[in-house]
C-alpha positions as CSV (number, residue, x, y, z in Angstrom):
1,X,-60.3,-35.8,29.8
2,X,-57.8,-33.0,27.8
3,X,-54.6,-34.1,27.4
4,X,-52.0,-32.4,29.8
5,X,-50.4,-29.2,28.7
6,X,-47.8,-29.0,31.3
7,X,-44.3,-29.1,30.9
8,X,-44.3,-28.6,26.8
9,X,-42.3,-25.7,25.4
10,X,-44.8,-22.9,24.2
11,X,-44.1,-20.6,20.9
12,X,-41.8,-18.6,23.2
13,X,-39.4,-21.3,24.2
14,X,-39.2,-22.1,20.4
15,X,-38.5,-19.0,19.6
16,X,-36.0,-18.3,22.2
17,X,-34.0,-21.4,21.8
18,X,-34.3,-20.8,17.6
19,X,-32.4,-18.0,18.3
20,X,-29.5,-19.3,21.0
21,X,-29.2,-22.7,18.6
22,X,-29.0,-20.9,15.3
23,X,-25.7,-20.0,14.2
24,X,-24.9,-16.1,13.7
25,X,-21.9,-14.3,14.3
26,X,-20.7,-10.7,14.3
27,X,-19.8,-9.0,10.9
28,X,-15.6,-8.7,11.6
29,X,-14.7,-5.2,10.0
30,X,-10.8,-4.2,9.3
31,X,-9.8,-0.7,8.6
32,X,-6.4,1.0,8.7
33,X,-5.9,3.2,12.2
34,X,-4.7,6.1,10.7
35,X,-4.5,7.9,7.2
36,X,-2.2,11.2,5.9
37,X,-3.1,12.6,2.6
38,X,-1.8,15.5,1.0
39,X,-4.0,18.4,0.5
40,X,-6.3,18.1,-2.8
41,X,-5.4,14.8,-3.5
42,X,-7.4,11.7,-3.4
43,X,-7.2,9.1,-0.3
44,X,-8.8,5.2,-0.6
45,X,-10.4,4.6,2.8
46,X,-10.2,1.1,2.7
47,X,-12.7,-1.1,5.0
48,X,-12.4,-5.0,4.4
49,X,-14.8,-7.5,6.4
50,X,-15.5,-11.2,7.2
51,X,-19.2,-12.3,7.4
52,X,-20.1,-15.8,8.3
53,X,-23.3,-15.3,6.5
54,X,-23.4,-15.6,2.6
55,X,-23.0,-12.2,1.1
56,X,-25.8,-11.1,-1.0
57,X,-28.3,-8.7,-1.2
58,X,-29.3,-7.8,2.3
59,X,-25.6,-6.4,2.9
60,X,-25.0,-3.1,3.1
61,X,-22.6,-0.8,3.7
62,X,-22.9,2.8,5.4
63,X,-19.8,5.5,5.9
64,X,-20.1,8.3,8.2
65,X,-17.7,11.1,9.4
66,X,-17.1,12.4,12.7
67,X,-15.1,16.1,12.4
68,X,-13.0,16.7,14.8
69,X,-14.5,19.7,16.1
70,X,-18.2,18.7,18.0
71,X,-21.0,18.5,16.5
72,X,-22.9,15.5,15.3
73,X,-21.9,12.8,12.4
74,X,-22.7,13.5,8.7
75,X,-23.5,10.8,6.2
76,X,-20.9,9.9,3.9
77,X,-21.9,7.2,1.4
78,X,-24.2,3.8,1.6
79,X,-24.5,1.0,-0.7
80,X,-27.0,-1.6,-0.9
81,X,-26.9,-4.0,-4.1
82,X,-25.8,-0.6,-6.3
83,X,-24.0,2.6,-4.3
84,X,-25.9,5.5,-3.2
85,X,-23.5,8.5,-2.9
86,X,-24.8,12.2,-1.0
87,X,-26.3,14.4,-2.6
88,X,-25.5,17.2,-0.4
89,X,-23.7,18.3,2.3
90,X,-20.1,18.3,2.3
91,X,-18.8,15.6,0.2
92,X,-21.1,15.5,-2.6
93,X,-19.8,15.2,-5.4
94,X,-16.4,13.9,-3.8
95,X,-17.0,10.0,-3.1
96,X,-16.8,6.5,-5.1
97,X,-17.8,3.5,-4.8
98,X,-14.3,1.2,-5.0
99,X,-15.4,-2.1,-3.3
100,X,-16.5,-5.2,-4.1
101,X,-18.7,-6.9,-2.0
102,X,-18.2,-10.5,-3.4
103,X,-14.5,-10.0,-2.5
104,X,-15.5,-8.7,1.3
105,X,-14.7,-4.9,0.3
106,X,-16.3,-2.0,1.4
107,X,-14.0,0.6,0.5
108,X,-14.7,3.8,-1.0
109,X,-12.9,6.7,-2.2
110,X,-12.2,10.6,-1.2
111,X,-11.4,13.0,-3.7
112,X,-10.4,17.1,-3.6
113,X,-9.5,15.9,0.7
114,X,-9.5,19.3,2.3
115,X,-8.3,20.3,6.0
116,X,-11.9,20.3,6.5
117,X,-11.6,16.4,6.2
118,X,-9.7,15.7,9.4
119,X,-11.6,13.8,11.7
120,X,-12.9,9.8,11.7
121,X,-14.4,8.2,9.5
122,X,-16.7,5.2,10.0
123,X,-17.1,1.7,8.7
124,X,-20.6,-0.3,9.1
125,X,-21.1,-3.3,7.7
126,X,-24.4,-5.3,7.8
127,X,-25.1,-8.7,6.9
128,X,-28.2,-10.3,8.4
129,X,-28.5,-13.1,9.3
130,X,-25.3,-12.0,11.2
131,X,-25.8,-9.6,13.8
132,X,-23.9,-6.3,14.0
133,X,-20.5,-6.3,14.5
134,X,-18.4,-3.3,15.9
135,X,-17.8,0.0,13.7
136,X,-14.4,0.3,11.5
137,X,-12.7,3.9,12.3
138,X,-10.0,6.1,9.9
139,X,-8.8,8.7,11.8
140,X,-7.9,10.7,8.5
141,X,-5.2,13.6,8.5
142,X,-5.0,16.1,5.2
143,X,-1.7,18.1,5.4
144,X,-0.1,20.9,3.0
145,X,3.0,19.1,3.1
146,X,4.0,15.2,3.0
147,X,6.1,14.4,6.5
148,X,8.6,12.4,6.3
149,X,7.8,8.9,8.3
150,X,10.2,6.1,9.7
151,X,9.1,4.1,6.7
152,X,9.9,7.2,4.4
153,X,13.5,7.6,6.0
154,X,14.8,4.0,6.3
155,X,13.5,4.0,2.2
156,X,15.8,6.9,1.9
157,X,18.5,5.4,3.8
158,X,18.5,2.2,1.9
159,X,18.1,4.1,-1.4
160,X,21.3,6.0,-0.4
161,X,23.2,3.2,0.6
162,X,22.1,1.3,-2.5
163,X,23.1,4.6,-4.8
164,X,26.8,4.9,-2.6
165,X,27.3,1.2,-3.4
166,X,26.9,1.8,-7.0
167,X,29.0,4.6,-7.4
168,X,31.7,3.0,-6.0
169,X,31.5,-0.1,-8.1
170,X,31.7,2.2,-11.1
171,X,34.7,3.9,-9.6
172,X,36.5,0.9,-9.1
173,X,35.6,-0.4,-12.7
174,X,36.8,2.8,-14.2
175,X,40.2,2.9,-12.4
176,X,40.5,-1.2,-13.3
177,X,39.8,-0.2,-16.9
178,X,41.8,2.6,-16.6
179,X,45.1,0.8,-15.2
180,X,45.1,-2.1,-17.5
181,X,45.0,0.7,-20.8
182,X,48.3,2.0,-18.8
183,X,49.4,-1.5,-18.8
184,X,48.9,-2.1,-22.2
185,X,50.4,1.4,-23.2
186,X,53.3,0.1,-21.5
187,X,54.0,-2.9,-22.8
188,X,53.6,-1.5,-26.0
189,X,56.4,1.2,-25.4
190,X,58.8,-1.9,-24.0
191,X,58.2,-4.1,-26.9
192,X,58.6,-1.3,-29.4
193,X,61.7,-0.1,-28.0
194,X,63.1,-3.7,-27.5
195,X,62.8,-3.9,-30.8
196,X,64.6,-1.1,-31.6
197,X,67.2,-2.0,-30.0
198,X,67.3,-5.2,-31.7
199,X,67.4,-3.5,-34.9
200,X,70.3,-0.9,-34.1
201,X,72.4,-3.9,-32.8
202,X,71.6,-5.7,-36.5
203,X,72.5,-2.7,-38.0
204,X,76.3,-2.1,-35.9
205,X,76.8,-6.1,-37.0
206,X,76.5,-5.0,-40.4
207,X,78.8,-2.4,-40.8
208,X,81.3,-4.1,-38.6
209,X,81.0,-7.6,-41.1
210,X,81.4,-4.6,-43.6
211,X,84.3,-2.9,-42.5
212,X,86.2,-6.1,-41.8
């Protein structure tokens, strides 16, 4: 008689439950929100990340850019165990490789930005075993001239107040300085013409003892 089948898991169920019971997570990208950049200058887009899988050489790491007006994304730069920049389009020509991927850096870097460059540019990191995690964005902003932010004007303020405090610690040194010379000038008049005083009334006491 053939021993029963019935009720043991197939290949399927293996595979199935392999996948729920093994441990993979999403690839955790950080980006900042929002860049500003002055025209023809150079802009790091910085894109950190946190895999729970060891990283080695099946990560890799994709930019693309969205332009503001429509019309589909263009490549930007990939890496995969040595950087690959473009070679064409748009940026070639204009983009480095400055992460490290043994410090969970992806970032790369913009050169010559142009008004051209306005629009979002996006982070992918992959990391198998760890399953794909969501996209980090850079909504990037090339101006002709630097605007002033909160953090540019409270620096200013503070540098003011820090410049105003100074002067008037110099001031008040100066005038300090400046009184106890008068002070010294004075007593030096007093004393000199105490002592000529002194000296005249020596003098009268001698022709008096004289006369007499």
């Amino acid at each position: 008689m053939a021993p029963c089948s019935q009720g043991l898991p197939g290949p399927s169920w293996v595979g199935f439950l392999l996948l729920v019971l093994w441990p993979v997570s999403a690839v955790d990208i950080y980006t900042p929100k929002s860049l500003e950049v002055l025209n023809g200058t150079e802009v790091r887009l910085k894109c950190t990340f946190r895999s729970y899988s060891t990283v080695g050489s099946k990560l890799t790491v994709s930019w693309h850019f969205q332009p503001e007006e429509p019309g589909r994304s263009e490549f930007v730069f990939y890496y995969s165990e040595e950087p690959f920049p473009p070679t064409s389009g748009r940026f070639k020509g204009r983009v480095t490789w400055d992460g490290n991927i043994h410090r969970n850096d992806g970032s790369i870097i913009l050169w010559d930005t142009k008004p051209s460059d306005n629009g979002t540019f996006q982070c992918h990191v992959r990391n198998p075993p760890d399953v794909d995690g969501p996209t980090g964005e850079i909504q990037l902003r090339v101006v002709t001239k630097v605007t002033f932010s909160e953090i540019h004007i409270l620096a200013f303020v503070i540098g003011a107040v820090c410049f105003l405090m100074i002067v008037i610690v110099v001031v008040v040194v100066i005038c300090r300085s400046r009184k106890r010379r008068h002070g010294d000038m004075e007593s030096e008049v007093e004393e000199t013409e105490l002592s000529e005083k002194e000296n005249s009334k020596e003098t009268e006491k001698h022709l008096l003892e004289e006369g007499a």
